[in-house]
PDB file as gemmi writes it, atoms N, CA and C in Angstrom:
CRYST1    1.000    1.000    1.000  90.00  90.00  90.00 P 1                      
ATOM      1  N   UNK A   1     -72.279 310.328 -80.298  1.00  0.00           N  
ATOM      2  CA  UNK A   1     -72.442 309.086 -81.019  1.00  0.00           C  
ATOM      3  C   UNK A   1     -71.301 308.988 -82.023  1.00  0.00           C  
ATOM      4  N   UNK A   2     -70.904 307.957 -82.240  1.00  0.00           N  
ATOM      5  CA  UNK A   2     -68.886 307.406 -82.842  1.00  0.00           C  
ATOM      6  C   UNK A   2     -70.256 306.350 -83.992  1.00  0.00           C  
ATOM      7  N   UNK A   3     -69.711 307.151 -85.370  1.00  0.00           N  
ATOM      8  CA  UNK A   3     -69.763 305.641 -86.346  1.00  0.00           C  
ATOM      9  C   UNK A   3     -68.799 304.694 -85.951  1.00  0.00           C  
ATOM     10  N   UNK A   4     -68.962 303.578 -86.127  1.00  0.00           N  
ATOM     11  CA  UNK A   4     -67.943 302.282 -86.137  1.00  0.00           C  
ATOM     12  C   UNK A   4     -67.961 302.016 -87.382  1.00  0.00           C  
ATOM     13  N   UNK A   5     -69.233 301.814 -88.064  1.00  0.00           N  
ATOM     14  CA  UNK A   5     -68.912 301.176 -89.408  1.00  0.00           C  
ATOM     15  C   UNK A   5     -70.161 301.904 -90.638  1.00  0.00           C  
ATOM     16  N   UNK A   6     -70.152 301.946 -91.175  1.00  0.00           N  
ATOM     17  CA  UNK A   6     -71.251 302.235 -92.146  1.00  0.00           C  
ATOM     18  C   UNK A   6     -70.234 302.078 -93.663  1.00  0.00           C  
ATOM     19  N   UNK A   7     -71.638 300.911 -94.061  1.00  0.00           N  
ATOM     20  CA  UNK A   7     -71.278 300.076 -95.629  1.00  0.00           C  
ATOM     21  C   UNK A   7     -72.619 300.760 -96.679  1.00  0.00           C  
ATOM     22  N   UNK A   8     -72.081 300.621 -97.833  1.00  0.00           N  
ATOM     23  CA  UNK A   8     -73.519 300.865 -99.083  1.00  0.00           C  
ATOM     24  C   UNK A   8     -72.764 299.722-100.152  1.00  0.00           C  
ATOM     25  N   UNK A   9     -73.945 298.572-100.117  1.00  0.00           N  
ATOM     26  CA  UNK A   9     -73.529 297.563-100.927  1.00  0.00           C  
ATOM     27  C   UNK A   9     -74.805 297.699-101.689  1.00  0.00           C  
ATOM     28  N   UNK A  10     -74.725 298.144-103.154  1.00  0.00           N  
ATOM     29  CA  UNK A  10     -75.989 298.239-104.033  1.00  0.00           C  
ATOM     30  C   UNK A  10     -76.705 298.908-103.858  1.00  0.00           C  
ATOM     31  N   UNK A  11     -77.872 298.649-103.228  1.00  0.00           N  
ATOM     32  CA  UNK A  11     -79.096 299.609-102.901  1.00  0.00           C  
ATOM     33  C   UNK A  11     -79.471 299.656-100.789  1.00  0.00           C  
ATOM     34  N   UNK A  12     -78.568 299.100-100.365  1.00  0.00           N  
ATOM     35  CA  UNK A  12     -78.286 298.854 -99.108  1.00  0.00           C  
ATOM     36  C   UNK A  12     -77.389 299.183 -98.273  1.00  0.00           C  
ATOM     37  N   UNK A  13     -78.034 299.871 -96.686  1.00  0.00           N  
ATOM     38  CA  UNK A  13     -76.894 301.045 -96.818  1.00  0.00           C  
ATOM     39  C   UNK A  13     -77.091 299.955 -95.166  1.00  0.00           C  
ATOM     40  N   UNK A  14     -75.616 300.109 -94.463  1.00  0.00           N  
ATOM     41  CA  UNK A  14     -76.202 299.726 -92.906  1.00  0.00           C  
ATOM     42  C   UNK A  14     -74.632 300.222 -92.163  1.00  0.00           C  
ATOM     43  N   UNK A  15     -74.783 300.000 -90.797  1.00  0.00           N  
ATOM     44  CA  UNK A  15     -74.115 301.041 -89.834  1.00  0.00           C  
ATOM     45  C   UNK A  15     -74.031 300.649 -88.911  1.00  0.00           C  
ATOM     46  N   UNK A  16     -73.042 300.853 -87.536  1.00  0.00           N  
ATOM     47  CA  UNK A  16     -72.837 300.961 -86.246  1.00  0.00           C  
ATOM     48  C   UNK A  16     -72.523 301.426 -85.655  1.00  0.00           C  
ATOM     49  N   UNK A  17     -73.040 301.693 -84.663  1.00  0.00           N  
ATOM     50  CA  UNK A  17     -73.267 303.032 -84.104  1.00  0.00           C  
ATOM     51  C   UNK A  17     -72.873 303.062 -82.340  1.00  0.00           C  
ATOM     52  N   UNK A  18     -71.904 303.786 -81.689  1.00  0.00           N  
ATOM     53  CA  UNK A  18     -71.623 303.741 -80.264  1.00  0.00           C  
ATOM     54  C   UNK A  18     -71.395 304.917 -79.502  1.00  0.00           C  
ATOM     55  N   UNK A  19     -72.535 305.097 -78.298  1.00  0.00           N  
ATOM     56  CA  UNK A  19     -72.622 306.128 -77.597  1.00  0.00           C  
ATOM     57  C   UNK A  19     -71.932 305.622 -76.057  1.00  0.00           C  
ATOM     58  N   UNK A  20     -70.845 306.375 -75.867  1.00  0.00           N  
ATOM     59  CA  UNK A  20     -70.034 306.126 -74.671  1.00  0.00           C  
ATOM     60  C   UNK A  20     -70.285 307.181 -73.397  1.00  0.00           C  
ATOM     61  N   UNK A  21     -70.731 306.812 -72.378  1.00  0.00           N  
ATOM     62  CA  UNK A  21     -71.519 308.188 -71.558  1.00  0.00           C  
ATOM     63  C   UNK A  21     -70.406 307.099 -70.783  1.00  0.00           C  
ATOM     64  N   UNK A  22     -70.786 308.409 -69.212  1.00  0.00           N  
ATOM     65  CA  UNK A  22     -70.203 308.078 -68.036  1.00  0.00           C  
ATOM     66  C   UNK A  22     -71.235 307.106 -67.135  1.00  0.00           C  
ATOM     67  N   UNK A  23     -72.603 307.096 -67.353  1.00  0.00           N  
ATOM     68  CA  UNK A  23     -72.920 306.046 -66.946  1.00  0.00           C  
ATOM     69  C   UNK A  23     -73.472 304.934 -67.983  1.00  0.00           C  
ATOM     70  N   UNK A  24     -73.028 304.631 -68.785  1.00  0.00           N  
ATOM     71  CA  UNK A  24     -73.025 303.305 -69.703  1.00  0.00           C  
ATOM     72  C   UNK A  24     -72.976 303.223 -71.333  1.00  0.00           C  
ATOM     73  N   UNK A  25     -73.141 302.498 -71.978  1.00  0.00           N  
ATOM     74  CA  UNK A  25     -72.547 303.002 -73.313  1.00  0.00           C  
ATOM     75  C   UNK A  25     -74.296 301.981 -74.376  1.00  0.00           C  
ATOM     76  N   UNK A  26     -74.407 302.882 -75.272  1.00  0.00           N  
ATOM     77  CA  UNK A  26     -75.378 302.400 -76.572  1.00  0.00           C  
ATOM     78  C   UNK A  26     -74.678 301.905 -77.335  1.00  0.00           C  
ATOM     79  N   UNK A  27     -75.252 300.736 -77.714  1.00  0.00           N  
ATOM     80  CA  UNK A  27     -74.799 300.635 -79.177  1.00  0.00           C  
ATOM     81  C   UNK A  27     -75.694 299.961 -80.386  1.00  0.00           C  
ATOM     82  N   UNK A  28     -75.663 300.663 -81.206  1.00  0.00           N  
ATOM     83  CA  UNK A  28     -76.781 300.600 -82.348  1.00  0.00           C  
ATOM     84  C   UNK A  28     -76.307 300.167 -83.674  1.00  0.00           C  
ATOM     85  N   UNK A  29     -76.952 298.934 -84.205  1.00  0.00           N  
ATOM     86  CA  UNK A  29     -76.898 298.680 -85.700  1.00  0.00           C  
ATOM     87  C   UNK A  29     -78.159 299.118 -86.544  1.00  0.00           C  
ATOM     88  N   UNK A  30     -78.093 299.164 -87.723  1.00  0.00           N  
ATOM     89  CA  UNK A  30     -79.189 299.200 -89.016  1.00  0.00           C  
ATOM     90  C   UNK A  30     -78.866 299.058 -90.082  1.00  0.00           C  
ATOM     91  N   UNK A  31     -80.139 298.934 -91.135  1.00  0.00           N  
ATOM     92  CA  UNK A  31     -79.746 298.673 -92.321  1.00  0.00           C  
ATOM     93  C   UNK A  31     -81.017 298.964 -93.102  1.00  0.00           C  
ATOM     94  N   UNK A  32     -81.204 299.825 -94.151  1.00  0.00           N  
ATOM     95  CA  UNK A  32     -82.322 300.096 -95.064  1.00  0.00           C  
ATOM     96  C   UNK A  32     -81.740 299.370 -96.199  1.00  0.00           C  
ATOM     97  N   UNK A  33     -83.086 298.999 -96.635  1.00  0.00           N  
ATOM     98  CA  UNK A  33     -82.674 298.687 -98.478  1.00  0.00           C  
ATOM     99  C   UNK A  33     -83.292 299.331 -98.989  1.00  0.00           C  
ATOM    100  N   UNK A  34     -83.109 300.146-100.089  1.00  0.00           N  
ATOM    101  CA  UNK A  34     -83.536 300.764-100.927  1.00  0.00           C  
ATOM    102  C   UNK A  34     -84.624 300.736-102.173  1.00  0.00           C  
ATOM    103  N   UNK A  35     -85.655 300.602-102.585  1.00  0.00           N  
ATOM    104  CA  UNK A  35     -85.683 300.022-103.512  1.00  0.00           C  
ATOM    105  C   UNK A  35     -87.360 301.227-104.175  1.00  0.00           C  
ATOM    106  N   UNK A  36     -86.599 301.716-105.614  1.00  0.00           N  
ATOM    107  CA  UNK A  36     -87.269 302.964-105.838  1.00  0.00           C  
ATOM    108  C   UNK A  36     -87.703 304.081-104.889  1.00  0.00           C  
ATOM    109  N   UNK A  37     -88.952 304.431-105.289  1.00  0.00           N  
ATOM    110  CA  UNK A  37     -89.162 305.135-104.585  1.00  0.00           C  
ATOM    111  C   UNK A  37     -90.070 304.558-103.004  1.00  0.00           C  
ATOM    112  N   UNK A  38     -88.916 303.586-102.351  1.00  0.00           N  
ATOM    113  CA  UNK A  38     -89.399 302.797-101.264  1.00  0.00           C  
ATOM    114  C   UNK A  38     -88.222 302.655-100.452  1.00  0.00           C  
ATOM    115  N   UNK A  39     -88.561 302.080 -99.285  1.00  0.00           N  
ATOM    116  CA  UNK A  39     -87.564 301.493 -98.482  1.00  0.00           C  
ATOM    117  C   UNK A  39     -88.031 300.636 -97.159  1.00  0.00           C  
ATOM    118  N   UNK A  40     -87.332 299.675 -96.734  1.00  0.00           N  
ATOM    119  CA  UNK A  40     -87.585 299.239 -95.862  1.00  0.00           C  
ATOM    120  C   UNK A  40     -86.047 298.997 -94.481  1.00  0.00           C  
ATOM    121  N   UNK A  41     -86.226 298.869 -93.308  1.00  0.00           N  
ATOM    122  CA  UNK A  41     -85.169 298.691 -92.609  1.00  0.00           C  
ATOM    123  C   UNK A  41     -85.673 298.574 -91.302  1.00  0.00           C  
ATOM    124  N   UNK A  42     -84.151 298.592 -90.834  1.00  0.00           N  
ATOM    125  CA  UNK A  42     -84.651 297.773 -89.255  1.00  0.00           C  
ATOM    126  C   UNK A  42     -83.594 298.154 -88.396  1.00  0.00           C  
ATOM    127  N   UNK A  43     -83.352 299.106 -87.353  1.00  0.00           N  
ATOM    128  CA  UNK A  43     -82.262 299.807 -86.151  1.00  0.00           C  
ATOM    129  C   UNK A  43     -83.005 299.042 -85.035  1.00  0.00           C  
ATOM    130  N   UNK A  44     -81.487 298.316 -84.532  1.00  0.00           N  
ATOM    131  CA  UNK A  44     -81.112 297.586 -83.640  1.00  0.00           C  
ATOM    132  C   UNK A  44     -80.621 298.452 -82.497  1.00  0.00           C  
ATOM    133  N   UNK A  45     -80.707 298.397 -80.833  1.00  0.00           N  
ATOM    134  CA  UNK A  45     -80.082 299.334 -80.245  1.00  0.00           C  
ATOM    135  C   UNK A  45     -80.030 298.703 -78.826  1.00  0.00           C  
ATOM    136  N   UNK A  46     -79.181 298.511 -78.194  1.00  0.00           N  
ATOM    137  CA  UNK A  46     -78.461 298.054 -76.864  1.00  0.00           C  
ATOM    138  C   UNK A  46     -78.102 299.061 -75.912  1.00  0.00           C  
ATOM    139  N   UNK A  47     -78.546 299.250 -75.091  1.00  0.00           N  
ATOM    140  CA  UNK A  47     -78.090 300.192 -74.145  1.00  0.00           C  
ATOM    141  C   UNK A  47     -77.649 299.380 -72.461  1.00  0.00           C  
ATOM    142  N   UNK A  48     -76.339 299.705 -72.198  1.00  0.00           N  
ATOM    143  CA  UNK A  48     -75.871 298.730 -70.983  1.00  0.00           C  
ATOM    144  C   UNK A  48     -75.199 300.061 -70.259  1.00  0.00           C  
ATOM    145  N   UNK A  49     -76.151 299.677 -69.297  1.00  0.00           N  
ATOM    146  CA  UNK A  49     -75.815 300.650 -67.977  1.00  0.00           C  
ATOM    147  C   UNK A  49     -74.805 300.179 -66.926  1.00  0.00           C  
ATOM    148  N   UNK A  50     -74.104 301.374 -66.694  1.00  0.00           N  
ATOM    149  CA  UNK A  50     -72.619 301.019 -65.376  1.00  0.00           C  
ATOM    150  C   UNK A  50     -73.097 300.273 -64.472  1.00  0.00           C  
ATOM    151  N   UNK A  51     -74.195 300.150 -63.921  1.00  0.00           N  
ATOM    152  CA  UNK A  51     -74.668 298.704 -62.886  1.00  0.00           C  
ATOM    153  C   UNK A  51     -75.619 297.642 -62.892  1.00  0.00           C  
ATOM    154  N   UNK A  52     -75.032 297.382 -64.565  1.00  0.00           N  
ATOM    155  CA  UNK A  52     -75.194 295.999 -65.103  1.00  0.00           C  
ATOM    156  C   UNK A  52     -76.656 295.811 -66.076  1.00  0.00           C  
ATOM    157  N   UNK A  53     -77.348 296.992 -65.844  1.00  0.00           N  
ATOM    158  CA  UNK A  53     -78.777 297.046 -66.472  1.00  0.00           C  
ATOM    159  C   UNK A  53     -78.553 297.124 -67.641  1.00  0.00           C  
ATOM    160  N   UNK A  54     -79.655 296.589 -68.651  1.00  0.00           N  
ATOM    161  CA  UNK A  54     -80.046 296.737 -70.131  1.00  0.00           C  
ATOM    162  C   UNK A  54     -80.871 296.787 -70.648  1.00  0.00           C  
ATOM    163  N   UNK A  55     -81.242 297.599 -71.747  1.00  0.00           N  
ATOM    164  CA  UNK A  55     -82.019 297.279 -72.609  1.00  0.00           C  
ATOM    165  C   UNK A  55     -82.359 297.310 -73.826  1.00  0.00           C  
ATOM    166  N   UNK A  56     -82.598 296.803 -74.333  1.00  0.00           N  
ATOM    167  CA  UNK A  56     -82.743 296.454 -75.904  1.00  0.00           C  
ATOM    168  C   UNK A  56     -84.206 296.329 -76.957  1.00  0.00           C  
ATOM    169  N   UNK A  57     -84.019 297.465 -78.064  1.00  0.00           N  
ATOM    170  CA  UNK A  57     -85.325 297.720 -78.671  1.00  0.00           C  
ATOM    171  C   UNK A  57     -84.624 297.365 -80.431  1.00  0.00           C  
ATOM    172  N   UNK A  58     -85.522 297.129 -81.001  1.00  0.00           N  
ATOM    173  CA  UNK A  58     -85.324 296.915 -82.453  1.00  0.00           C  
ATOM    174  C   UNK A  58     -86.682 297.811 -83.331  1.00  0.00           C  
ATOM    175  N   UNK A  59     -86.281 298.661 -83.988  1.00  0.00           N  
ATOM    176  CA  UNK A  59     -87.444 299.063 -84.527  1.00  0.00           C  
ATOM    177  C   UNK A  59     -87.488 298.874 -86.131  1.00  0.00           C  
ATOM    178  N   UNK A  60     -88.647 298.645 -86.811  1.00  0.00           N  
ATOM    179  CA  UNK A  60     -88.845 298.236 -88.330  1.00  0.00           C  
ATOM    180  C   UNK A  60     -89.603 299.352 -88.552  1.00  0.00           C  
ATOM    181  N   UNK A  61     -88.749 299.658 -89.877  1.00  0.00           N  
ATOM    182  CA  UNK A  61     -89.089 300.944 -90.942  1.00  0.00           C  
ATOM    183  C   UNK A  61     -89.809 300.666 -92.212  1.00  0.00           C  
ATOM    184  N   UNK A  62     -90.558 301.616 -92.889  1.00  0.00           N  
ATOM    185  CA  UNK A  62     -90.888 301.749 -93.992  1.00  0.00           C  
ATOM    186  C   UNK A  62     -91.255 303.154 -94.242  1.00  0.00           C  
ATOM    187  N   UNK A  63     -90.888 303.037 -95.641  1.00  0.00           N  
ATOM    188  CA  UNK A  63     -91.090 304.209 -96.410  1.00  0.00           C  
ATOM    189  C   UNK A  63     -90.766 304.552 -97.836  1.00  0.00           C  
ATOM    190  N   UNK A  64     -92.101 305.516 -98.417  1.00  0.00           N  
ATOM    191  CA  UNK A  64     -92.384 305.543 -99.427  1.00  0.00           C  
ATOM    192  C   UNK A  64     -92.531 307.206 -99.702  1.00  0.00           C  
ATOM    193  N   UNK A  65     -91.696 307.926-100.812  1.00  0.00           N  
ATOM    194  CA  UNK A  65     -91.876 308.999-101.295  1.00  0.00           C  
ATOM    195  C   UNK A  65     -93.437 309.543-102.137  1.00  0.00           C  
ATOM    196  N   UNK A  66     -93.680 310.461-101.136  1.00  0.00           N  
ATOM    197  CA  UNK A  66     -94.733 311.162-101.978  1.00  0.00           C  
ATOM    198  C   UNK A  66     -94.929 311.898-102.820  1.00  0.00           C  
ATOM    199  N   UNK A  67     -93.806 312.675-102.970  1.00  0.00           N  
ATOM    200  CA  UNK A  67     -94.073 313.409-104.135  1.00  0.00           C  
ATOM    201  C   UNK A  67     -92.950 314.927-103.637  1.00  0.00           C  
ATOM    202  N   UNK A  68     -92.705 315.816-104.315  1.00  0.00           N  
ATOM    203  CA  UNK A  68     -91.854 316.625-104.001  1.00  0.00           C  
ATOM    204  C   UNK A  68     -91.922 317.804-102.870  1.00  0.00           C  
ATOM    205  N   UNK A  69     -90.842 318.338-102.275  1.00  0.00           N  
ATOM    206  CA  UNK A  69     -91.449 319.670-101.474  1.00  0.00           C  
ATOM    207  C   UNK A  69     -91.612 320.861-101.408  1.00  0.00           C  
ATOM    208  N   UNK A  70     -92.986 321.206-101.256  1.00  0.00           N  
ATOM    209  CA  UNK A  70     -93.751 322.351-101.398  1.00  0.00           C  
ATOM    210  C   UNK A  70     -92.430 323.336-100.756  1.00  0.00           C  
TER     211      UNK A  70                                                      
END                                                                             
């Protein structure tokens, strides 16, 4: 997996992301925002196969710190 891009503007971090295989290539965006002890975000991901197939999932995040580790 090749970063392409990854930005942190404020409390917001996001990225792109490209996996080049011999039979077809991924490619993935995201982006969390930050906010205390929280966050929310959302990874985008494309996968196109050498004989023309695709598919495409988006998944939504959350998360919240509990407390420190044992």
């Amino acid at each position: 997996m090749k970063t392409i891009k990854n930005e942190t503007v404020g409390n917001t971090v996001s990225w792109v992301m490209q996996c080049r295989e011999k039979n077809g290539v991924t490619d993935s965006t995201g982006k969390i925002t930050y906010k205390g002890d929280s966050f929310d975000g959302t990874v985008h991901t494309v996968t196109k196969d050498t004989k023309g197939g695709k598919s495409e999932s988006t998944m939504q995040m959350s998360g919240k710190r509990t407390g420190d580790c044992k």
